[in-house]
C-alpha positions in Angstrom: -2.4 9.9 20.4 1.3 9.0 20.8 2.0 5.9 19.0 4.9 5.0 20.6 7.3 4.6 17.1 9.3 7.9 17.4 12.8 6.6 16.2 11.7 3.8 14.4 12.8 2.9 10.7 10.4 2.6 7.9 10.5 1.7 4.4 7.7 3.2 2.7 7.1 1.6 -1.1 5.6 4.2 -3.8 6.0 6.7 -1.3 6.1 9.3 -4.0 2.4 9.6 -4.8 -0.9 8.9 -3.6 -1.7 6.1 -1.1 2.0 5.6 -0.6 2.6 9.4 0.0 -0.1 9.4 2.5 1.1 6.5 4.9 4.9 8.7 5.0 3.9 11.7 5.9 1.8 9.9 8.9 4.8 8.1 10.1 7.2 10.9 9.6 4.7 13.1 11.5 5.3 10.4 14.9 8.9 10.4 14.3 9.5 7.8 12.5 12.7 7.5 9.9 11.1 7.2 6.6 13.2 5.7 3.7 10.3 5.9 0.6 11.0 4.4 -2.5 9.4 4.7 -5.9 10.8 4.9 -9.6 11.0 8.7 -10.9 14.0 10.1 -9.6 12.8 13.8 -9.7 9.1 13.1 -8.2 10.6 11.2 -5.7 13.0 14.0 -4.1 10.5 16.6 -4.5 8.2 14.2 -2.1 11.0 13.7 0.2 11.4 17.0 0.1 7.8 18.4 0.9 6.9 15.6 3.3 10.1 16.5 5.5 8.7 20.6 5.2 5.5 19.4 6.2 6.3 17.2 8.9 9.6 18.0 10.3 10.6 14.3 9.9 13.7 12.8 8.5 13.0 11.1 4.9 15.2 9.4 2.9 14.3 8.9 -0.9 15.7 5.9 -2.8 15.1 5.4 -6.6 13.8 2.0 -6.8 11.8 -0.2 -8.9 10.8 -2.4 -6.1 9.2 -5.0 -8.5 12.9 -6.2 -9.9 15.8 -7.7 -7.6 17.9 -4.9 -8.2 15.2 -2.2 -6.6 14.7 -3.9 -3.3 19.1 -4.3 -3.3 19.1 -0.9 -3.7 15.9 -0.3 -1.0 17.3 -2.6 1.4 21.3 -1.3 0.8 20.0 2.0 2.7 18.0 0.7 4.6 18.9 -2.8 5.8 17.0 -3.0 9.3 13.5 -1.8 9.1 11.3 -2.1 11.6 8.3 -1.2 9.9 7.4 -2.3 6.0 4.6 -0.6 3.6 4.4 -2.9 0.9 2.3 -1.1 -2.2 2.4 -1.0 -5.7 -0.1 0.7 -8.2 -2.2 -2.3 -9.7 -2.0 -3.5 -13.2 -4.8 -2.3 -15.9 -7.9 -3.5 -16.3 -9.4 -5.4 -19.4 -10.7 -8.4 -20.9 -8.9 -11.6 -19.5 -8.9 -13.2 -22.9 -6.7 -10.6 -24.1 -4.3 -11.1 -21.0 -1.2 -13.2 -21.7 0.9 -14.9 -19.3 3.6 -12.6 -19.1 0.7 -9.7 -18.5 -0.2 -12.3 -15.3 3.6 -12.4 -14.3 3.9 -9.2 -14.2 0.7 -8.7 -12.2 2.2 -11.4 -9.7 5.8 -9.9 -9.8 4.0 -6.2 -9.1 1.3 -7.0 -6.3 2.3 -10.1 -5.2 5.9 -11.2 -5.3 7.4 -7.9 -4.5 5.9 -7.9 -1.4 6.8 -11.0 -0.3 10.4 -11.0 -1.3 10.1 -7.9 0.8 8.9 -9.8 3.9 11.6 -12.7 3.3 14.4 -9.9 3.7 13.1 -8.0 6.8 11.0 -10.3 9.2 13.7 -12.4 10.4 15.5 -9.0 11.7 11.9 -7.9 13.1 11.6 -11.1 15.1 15.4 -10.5 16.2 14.5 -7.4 17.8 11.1 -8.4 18.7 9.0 -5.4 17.2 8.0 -5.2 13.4 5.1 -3.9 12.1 4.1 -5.1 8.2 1.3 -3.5 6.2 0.8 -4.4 2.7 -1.8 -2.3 0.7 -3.4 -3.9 -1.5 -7.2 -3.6 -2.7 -11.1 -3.4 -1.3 -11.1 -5.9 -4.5 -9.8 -8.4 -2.9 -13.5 -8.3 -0.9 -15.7 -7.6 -3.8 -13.9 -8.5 -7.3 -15.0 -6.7 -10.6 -14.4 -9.0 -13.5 -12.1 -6.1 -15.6 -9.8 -6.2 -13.0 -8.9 -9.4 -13.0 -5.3 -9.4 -13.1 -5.4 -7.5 -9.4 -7.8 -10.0 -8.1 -5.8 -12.3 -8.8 -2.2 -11.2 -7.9 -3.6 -9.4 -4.8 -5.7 -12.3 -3.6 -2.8 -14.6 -3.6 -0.7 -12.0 -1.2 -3.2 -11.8 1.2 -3.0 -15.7 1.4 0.4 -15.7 2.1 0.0 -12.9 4.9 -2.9 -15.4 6.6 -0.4 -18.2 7.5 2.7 -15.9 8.1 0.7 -13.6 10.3 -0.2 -16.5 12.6 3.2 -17.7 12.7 5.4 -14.7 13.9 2.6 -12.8 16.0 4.5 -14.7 19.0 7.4 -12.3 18.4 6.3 -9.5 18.5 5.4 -8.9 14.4 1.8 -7.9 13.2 1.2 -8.5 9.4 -1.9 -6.8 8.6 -3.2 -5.6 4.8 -5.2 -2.6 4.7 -8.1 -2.4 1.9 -8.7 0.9 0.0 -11.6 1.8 -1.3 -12.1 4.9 -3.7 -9.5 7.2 -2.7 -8.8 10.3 -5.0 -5.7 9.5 -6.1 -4.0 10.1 -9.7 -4.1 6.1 -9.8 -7.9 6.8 -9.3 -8.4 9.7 -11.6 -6.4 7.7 -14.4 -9.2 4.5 -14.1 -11.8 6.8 -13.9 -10.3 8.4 -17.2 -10.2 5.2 -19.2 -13.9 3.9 -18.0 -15.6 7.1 -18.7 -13.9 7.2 -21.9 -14.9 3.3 -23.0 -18.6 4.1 -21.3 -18.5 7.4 -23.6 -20.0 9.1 -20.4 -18.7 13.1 -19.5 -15.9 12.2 -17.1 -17.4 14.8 -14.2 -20.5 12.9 -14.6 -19.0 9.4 -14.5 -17.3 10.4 -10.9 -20.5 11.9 -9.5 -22.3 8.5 -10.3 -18.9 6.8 -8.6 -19.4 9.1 -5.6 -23.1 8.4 -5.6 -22.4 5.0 -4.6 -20.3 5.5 -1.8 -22.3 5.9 1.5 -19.6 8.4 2.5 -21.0 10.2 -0.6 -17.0 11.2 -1.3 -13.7 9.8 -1.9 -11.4 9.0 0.3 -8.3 11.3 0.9 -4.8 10.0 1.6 -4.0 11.6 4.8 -7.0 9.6 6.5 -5.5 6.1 4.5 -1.8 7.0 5.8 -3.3 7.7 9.2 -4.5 4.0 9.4 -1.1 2.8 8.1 0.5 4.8 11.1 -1.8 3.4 13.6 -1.2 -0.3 12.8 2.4 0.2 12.5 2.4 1.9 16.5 2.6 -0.3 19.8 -1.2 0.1 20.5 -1.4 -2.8 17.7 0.2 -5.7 18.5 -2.7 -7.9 19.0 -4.1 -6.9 15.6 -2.4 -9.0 13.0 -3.5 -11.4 9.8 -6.3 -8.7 8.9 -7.7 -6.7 6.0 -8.6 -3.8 7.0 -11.2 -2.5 4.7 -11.4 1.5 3.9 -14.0 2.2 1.4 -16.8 4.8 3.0 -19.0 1.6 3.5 -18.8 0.8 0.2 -18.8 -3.0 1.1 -22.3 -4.4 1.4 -21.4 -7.6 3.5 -21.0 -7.8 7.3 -17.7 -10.4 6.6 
């Protein structure tokens, strides 16, 4: 399917790795101008690097901690006109929410929440300009079913996808979809890190912990990044601009509820 974005400008956040990684190469395999930021300067040009191999696209990297004021100047310095955003940002660690202090929960907020939004704030009034933006924020399946040890992305994630209800709603006139899009288990270092540290506190073989994870998945697997990013692309093309102010969930049908 051609999805009509050939020549479009993205920003891609944590495109270096994982979930991130995965929605770049889509959109640089339609054509689209991919500017990916993420924070290690060496992992970041080797990405930009592969993905353009793999793709033949044009990607930009630009070493950026998108979570401070001075990342997103930099991110937005090369590339001020976007017409397509990828907010993400790799979650916060899980725990006990006694032990969680409230510069742990502003960091949560300036990580999964904030960013995004100051984001948004810098690139939506160009989008409506020139009537076509496309914004996908990936955040978590959790917001749908929260586990109690990861409370600090409950939390910061929930509050995002608040915002994105009402601003969805107001700029779909435009020409701007503002969608989130839900992951599930995808294998992912981010992933195979958690996995790590709950095996470990369970005291349960880590092989064995992940076949019990995988058992629970109706899919009976984990997801893989190329089938995430090839959701990203498709909300991001013109066959979507009556689908805005949704959470797309990806999780192998994970999710018990019909809602």
């Amino acid at each position: 399917m051609d999805l009509g974005i050939a020549g479009r400008t993205a920003i891609v956040c944590g495109g270096s790795a994982g979930l991130g990684r995965g929605a770049a190469t889509a959109l640089a395999r339609d054509g689209v101008v991919t500017f990916i930021a993420a924070r290690d300067k060496d992992r970041l040009e080797n990405a930009a690097a592969e993905i353009a191999a793999d793709t033949g696209g044009t990607i930009h990297p630009v070493v950026a901690d998108v979570t401070t004021d001075a990342g997103r100047e930099a991110l937005l310095a090369a590339c001020p006109k976007p017409d397509i955003l990828i907010n993400n940002a790799g979650g916060p660690p899980p725990g006990d929410f006694r032990s969680w202090s409230r510069e742990d929960w502003i960091k949560a907020l300036d990580a999964n929440m904030l960013s995004a939004i100051m984001l948004i704030k810098a690139t939506i009034d160009g989008m409506i300009e020139r009537r076509f933006g496309r914004i996908v924020n990936i955040t978590s399946h959790m917001v749908k079913q929260p586990v109690g040890i990861l409370g600090l992305s409950n939390g910061a994630r929930s509050g995002l996808t608040g915002f994105v209800g009402g601003l969805a709603r107001d700029v779909a006139r435009h020409g701007v979809t503002v969608n989130n899009v839900l992951p599930g288990q995808f294998d992912t270092d981010r992933l195979r890190s958690n996995h790590q540290k709950f095996s470990s506190a369970r005291k349960i073989d880590y092989e064995q912990f992940r076949n019990q994870m995988r058992e629970q998945i109706p899919a009976q697997r984990f997801g893989e990044p190329a089938e995430f990013g090839a959701m990203c692309a498709f909300l991001c093309s013109v066959h979507c601009g009556y689908v805005t102010g949704q959470n797309i969930l990806l999780d192998g049908g994970q999710y018990p509820g019909l809602l």
